[in-house]
C-alpha positions as CSV (number, residue, x, y, z in Angstrom):
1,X,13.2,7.4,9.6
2,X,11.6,5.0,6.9
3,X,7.6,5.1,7.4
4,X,5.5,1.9,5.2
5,X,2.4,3.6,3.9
6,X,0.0,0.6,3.1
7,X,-2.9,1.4,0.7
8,X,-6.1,-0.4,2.0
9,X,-9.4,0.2,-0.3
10,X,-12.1,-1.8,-1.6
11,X,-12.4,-3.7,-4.7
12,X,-15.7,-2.9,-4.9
13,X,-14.5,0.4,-5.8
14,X,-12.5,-0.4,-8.8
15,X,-14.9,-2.8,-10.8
16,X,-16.2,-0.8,-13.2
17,X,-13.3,0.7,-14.5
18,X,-12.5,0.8,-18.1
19,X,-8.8,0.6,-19.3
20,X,-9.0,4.3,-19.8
21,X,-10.0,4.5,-16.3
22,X,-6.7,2.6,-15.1
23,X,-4.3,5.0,-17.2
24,X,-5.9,8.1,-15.8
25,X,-4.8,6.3,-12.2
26,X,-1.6,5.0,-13.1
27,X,-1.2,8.8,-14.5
28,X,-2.0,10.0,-11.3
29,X,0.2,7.5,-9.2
30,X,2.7,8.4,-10.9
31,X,2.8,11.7,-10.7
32,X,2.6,11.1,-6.9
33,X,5.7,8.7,-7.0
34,X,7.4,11.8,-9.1
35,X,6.5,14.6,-6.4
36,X,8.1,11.6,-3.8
37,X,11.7,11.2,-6.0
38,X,11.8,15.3,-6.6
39,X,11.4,15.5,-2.1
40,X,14.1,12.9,-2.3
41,X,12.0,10.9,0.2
42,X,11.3,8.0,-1.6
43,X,12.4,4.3,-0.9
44,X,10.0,1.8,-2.6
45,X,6.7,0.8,-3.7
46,X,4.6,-1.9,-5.1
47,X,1.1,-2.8,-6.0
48,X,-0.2,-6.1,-5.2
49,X,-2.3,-8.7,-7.3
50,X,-5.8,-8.8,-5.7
51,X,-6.4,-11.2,-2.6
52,X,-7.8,-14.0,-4.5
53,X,-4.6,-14.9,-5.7
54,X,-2.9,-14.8,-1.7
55,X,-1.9,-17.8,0.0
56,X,-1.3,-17.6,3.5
57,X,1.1,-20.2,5.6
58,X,1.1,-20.6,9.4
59,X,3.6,-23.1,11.5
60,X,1.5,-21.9,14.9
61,X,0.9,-25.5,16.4
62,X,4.0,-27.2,14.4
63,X,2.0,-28.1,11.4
64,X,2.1,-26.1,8.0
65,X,-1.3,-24.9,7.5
66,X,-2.2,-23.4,3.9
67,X,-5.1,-21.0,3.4
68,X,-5.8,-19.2,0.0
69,X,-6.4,-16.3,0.2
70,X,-5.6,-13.3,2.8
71,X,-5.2,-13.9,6.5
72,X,-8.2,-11.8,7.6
73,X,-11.4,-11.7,5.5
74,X,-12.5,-8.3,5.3
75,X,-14.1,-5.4,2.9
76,X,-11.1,-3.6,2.3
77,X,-8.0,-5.3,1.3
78,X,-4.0,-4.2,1.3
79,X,-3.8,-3.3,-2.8
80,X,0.2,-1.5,-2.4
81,X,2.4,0.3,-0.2
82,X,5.2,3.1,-0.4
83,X,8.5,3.1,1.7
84,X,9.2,7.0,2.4
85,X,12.1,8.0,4.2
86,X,11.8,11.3,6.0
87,X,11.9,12.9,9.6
88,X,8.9,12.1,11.5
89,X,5.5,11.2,11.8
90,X,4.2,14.2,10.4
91,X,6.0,14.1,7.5
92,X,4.7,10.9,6.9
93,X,1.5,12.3,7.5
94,X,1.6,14.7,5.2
95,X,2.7,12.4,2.7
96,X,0.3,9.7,3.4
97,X,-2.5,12.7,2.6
98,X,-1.0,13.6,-0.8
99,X,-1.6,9.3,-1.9
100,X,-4.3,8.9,-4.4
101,X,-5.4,5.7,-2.0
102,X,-6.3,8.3,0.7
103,X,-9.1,9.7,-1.5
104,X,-11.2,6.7,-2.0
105,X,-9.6,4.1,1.0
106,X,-7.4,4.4,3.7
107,X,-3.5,5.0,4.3
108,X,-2.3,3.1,7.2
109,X,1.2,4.6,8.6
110,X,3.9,1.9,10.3
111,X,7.1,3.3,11.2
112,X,10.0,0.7,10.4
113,X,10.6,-1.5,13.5
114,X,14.5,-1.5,12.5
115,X,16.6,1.9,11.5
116,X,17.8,1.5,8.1
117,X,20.8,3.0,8.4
């Protein structure tokens, strides 16, 4: 069963960091998304340009209604996500524990509303 992990932290977090800082974490992402190919679980991933770039569109009413930035305006904001395709729940777990985002935000765990198969 594919399982979306989304990577939720706060910007807050990352503002200080030097461009050494950023290679030590894309180092250690990467070696996450290596230990994901080598379980032959994973499906896909991405990280996202901050909020302040996001434009959201709504029709609700019958009118097109722009908003930049996110939907919701909140502390922690949706910075990625992996697709992992493996048995259940707690595998997904598991694997959600092992993401670098787990150790400083929060890894949210939506099973795919559609089987991909």
């Amino acid at each position: 069963m594919r399982y979306t992990l989304l990577l939720y932290s706060d910007p807050a977090d990352f503002a200080h960091m030097t461009p050494e800082d950023w290679g030590r974490e894309k180092q250690v992402y990467g070696a996450y998304i290596a230990a994901l190919n080598e379980a032959g679980v994973f499906v896909d991933t991405d990280w996202l340009q901050p909020t302040s770039t996001a434009t959201t569109i709504s029709l609700k009413g019958g009118a097109r209604q722009v908003q930049d930035g996110p939907f919701a305006d909140t502390k922690e904001r949706l910075g990625g996500y992996f697709v992992i395709d493996v048995a259940d729940l707690d595998t997904a777990m598991e694997w959600a524990e092992k993401c670098p985002a787990a150790q400083y935000g929060k890894v949210e765990i939506r099973a795919t509303a559609m089987d991909g198969g």
